[in-house]
C-alpha positions as a Markdown table, in Angstrom:
| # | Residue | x | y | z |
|---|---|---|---|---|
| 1 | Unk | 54.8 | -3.1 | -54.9 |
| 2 | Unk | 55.7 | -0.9 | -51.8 |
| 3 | Unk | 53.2 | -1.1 | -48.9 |
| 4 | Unk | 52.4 | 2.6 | -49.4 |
| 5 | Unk | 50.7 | 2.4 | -53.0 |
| 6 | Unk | 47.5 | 1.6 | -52.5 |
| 7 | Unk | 46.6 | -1.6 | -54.9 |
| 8 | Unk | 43.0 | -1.9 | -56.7 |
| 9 | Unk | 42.4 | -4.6 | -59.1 |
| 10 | Unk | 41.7 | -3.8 | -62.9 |
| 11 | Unk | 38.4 | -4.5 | -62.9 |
| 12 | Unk | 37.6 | -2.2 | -59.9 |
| 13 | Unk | 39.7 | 0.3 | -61.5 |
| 14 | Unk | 37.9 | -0.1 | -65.3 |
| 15 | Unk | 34.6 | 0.3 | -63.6 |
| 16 | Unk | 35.1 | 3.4 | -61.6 |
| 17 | Unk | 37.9 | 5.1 | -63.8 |
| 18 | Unk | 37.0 | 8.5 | -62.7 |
| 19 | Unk | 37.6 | 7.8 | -59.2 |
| 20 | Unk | 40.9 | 6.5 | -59.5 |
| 21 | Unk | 41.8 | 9.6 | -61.9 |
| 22 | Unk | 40.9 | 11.8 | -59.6 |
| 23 | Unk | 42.8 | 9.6 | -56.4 |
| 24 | Unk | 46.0 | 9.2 | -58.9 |
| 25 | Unk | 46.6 | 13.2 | -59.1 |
| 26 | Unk | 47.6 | 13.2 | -55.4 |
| 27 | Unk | 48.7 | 9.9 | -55.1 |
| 28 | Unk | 50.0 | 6.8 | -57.1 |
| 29 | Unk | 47.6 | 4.0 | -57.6 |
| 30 | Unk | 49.2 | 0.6 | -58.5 |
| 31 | Unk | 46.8 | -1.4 | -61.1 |
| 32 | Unk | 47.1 | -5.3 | -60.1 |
| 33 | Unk | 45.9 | -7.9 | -62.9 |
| 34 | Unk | 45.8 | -11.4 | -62.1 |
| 35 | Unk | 47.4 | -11.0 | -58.3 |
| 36 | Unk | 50.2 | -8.7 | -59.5 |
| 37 | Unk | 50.6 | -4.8 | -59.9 |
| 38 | Unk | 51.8 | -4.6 | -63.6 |
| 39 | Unk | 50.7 | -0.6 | -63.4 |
| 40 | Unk | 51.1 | 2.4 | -61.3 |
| 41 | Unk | 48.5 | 5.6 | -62.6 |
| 42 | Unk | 50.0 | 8.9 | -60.8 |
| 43 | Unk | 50.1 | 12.4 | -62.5 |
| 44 | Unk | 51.6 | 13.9 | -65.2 |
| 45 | Unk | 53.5 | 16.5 | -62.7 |
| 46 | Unk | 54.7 | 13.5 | -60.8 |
| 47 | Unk | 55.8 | 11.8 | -63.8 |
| 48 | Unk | 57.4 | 14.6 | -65.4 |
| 49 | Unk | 59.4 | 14.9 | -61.9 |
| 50 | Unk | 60.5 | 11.1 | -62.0 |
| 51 | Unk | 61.6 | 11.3 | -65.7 |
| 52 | Unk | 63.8 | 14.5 | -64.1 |
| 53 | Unk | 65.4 | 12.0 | -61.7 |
| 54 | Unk | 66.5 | 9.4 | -63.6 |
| 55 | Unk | 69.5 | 10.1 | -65.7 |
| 56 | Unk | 72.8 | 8.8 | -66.5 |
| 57 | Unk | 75.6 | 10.0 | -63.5 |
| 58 | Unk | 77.6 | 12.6 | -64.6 |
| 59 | Unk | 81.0 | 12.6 | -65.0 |
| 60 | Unk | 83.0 | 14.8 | -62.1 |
| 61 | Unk | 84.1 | 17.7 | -64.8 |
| 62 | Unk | 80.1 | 17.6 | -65.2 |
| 63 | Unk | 79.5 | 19.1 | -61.6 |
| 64 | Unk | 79.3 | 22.4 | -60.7 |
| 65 | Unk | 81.4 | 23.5 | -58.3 |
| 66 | Unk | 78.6 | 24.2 | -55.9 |
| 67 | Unk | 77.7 | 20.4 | -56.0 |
| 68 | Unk | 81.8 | 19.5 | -55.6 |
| 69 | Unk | 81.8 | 21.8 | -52.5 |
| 70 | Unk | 78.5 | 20.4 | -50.8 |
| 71 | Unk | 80.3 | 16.5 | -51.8 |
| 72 | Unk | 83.3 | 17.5 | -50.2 |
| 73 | Unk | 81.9 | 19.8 | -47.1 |
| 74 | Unk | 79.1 | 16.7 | -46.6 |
| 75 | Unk | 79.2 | 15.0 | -42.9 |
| 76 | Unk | 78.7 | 11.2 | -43.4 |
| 77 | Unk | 75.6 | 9.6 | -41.3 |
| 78 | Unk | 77.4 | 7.4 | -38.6 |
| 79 | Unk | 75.8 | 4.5 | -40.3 |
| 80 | Unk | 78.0 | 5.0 | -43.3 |
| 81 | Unk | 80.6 | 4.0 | -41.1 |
| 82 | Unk | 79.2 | 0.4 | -40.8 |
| 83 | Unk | 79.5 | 0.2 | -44.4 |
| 84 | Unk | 83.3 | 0.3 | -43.9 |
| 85 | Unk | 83.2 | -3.8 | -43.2 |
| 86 | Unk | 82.2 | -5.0 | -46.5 |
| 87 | Unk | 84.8 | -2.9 | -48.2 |
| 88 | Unk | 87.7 | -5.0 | -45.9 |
């Protein structure tokens, strides 16, 4: 798990379950059973906004042209650049 999820252990988490409700609405809170996080509890709104995100890629004819024009206008981080070796 990422360093900034905060990790309880199911048993701490069974016994005070209203606690870590409360924590998980504005914050994820990753469940660990048997020296592993197997869960992460976060709210439904953040949920609802991750299930948003992921998505198959659309297809170019798929974008608007607003999204074409910011692609094309973009200015490329100059670490982009160093990505250039491991296309050679």
């Amino acid at each position: 798990m990422s360093s900034s999820i905060e990790t309880f252990r199911s048993s701490e988490v069974s016994k005070r379950f209203g606690f870590f409700y409360d924590e998980a609405m504005t914050h994820p809170i990753a469940v660990e059973r048997n020296g592993a996080a197997r869960v992460v509890m976060l709210s439904a709104a953040e949920f609802e906004r991750l299930s948003r995100l992921d998505h198959v890629a659309l297809a170019p004819e798929e974008l608007s042209n607003e999204a074409i024009n910011a692609i094309r206008n973009a200015d490329p981080v100059a670490e982009s650049y160093d990505a250039n070796k491991f296309l050679d």
